[in-house]
C-alpha positions in Angstrom: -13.7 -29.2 7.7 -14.9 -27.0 4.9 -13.6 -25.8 1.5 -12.6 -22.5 3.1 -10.8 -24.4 6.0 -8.7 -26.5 4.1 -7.5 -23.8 1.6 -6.4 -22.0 4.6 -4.9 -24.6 6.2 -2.8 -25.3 2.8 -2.2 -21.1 2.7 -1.1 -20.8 6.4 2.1 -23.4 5.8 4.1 -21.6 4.0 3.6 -18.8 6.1 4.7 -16.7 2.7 0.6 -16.4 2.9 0.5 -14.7 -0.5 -2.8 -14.4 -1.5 -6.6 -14.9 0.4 -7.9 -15.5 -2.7 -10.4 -17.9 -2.4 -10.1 -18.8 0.9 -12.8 -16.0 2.3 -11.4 -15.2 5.3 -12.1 -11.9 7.3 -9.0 -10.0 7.0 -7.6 -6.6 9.2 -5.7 -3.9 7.8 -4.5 -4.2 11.5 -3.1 -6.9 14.3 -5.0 -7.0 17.7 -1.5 -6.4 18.9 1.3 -4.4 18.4 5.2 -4.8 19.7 4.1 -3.0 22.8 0.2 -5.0 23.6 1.4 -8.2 22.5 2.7 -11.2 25.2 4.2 -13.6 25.0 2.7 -17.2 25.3 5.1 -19.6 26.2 2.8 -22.2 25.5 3.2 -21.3 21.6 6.7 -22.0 21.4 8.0 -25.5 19.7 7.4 -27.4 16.6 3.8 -27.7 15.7 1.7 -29.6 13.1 -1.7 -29.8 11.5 -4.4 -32.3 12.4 -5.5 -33.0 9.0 -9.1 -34.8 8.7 -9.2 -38.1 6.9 -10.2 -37.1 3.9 -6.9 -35.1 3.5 -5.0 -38.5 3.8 -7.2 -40.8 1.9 -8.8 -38.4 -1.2 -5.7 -38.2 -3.6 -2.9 -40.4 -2.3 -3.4 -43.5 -4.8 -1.5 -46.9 -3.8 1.7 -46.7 -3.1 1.7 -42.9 -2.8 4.1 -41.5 0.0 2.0 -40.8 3.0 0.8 -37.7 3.3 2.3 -36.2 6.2 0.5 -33.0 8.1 1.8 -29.4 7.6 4.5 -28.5 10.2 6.2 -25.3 11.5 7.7 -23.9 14.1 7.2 -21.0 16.3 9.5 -18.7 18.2 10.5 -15.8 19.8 11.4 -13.0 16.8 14.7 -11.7 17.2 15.3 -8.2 18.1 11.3 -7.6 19.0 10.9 -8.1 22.9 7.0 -9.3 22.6 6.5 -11.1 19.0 7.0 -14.2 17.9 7.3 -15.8 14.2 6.2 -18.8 12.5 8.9 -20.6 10.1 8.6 -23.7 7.8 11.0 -25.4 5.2 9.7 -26.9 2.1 11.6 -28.1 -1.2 10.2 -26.5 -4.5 9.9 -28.4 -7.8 13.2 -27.0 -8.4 14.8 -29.4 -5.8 15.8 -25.8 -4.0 14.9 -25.0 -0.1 12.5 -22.7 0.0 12.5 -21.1 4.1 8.9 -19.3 4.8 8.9 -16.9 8.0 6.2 -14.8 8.9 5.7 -12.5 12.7 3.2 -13.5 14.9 1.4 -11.5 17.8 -0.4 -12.9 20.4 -2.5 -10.7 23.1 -4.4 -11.6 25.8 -8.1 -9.9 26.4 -10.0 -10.6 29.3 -10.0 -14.3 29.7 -9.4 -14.8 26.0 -5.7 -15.3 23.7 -5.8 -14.3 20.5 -3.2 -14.5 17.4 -2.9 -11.7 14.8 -1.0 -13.5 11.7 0.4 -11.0 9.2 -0.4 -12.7 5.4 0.8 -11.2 2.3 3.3 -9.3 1.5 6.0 -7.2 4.4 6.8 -4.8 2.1 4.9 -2.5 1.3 3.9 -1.3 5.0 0.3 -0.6 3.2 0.2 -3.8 1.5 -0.1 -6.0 4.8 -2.8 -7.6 5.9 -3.6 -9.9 9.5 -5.9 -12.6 10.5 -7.4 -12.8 13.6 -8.2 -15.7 15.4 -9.1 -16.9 19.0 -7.1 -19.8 20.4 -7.7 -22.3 23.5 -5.2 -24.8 24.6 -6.6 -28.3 25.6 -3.5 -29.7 27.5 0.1 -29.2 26.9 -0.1 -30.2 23.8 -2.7 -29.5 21.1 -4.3 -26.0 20.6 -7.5 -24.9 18.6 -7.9 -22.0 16.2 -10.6 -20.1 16.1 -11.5 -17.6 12.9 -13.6 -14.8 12.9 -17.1 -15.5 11.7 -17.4 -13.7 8.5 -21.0 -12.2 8.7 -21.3 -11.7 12.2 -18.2 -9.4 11.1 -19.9 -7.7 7.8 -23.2 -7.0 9.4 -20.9 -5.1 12.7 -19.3 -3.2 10.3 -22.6 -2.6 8.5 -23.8 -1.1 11.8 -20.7 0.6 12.0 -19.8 -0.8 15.3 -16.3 -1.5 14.2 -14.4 0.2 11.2 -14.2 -1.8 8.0 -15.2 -2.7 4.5 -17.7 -5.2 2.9 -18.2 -6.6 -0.8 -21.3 -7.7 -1.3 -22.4 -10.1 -4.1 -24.8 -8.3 -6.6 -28.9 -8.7 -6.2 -30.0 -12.2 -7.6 -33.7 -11.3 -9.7 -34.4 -14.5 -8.8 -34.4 -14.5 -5.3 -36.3 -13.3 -3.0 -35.9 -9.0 -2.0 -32.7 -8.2 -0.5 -33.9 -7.2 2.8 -35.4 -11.2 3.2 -32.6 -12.8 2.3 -29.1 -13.3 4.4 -26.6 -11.2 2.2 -23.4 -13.0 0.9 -20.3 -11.2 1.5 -17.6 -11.8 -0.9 -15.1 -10.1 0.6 -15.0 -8.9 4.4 -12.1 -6.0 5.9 -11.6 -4.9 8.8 -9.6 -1.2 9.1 -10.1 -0.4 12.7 -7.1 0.5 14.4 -5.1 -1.6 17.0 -6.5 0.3 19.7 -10.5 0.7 18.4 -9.9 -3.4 17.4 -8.9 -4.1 21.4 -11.9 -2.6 23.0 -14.1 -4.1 20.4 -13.0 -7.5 20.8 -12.6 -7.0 24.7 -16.4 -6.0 24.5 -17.4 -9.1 22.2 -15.2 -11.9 23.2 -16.0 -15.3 21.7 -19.2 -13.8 20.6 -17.8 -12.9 17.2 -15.7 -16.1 16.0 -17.5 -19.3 14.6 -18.1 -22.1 17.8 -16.8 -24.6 15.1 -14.7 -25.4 12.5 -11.4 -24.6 14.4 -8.3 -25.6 13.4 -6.3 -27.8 15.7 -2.9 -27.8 16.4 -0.3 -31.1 17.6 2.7 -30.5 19.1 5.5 -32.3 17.8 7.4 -34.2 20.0 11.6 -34.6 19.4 12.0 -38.2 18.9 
């Protein structure tokens, strides 16, 4: 799991999501799904936690360090909204206070695809909200994969303008090679579609437009 990967897992539990900073995600000024599109998925509700890679136990717990123990949050029906759901974790700040993180959550099915549209930074604002879009595949009852949105498949569609959105390129290295031999890097990659224009482009696309790898995978929690 890359840099990128574990930054987000780190942002994604407290689902306060604040800032992307960083993390270089593809971001969506909109979800895939509304109140009225979004379903849902039964199989999404319960206690959930991260499947952290080895390195994420091993690199900075010294002897006799607590064990470090995987992200976990919860995910439910959202009260008063028919078709959304929300994620919810507890932590305790340095304070000693509890600090509880909640955050909505739509999923959508298109074609033979589910997708989740997460809504990071800040609810208020309206104009301030951002989403993250991901794919998602369930391999039994009880672990499901993440897929995110591979970031320059996504600039150079937007580049093409075959889907509304913005791109931040980094600025022209002298020595490197000209521009147009080069793969661009994108330092920051937006979305601004629409629900509805977002829906038919992802129905058209399907998995062609998320990364193959580098999911993130989720365990069910089991009440002991």
């Amino acid at each position: 799991m890359d840099r990128a990967m574990l930054c987000a897992l780190r942002l994604l539990l407290p689902v306060a999501l604040a800032s992307l900073t960083g993390c270089q995600w593809v971001v969506s000024k909109h979800p895939l799904s509304d109140e009225k599109t979004s379903q849902i998925d039964e199989r999404l509700l319960g206690k959930w936690e991260f499947i952290a890679p080895v390195s994420e136990h091993t690199d900075e717990a010294g002897e006799g360090s607590p064990a470090q123990v995987p992200p976990r949050f919860a995910i439910g029906r959202l009260p008063g909204k028919e078709n959304l759901l929300e994620m919810a974790s507890v932590e305790v700040d340095s304070d000693g206070h509890i600090q509880i993180h909640r955050a909505p959550l739509a999923a959508t099915k298109l074609g033979d695809d589910f997708y989740l549209s997460f809504q990071v930074g800040p609810p208020e604002p309206p104009e301030k909200r951002v989403y993250w879009i991901m794919r998602y595949e369930f391999h039994g009852d009880h672990e499901a994969r993440l897929f995110l949105l591979d970031r320059n498949t996504i600039a150079a569609a937007i580049e093409r303008e075959e889907v509304a959105g913005t791109v931040v390129k980094s600025p022209p290295d002298a020595n490197l090679p000209p521009v147009e031999l080069v793969k661009p890097k994108y330092l920051e990659v937006a979305l601004t579609a629409p629900t509805e224009e977002l829906r038919k482009y992802f129905t058209a696309q399907g998995k062609k437009v998320f990364q193959a790898e580098g999911n993130l995978t989720l365990r069910r929690v089991e009440e002991r």
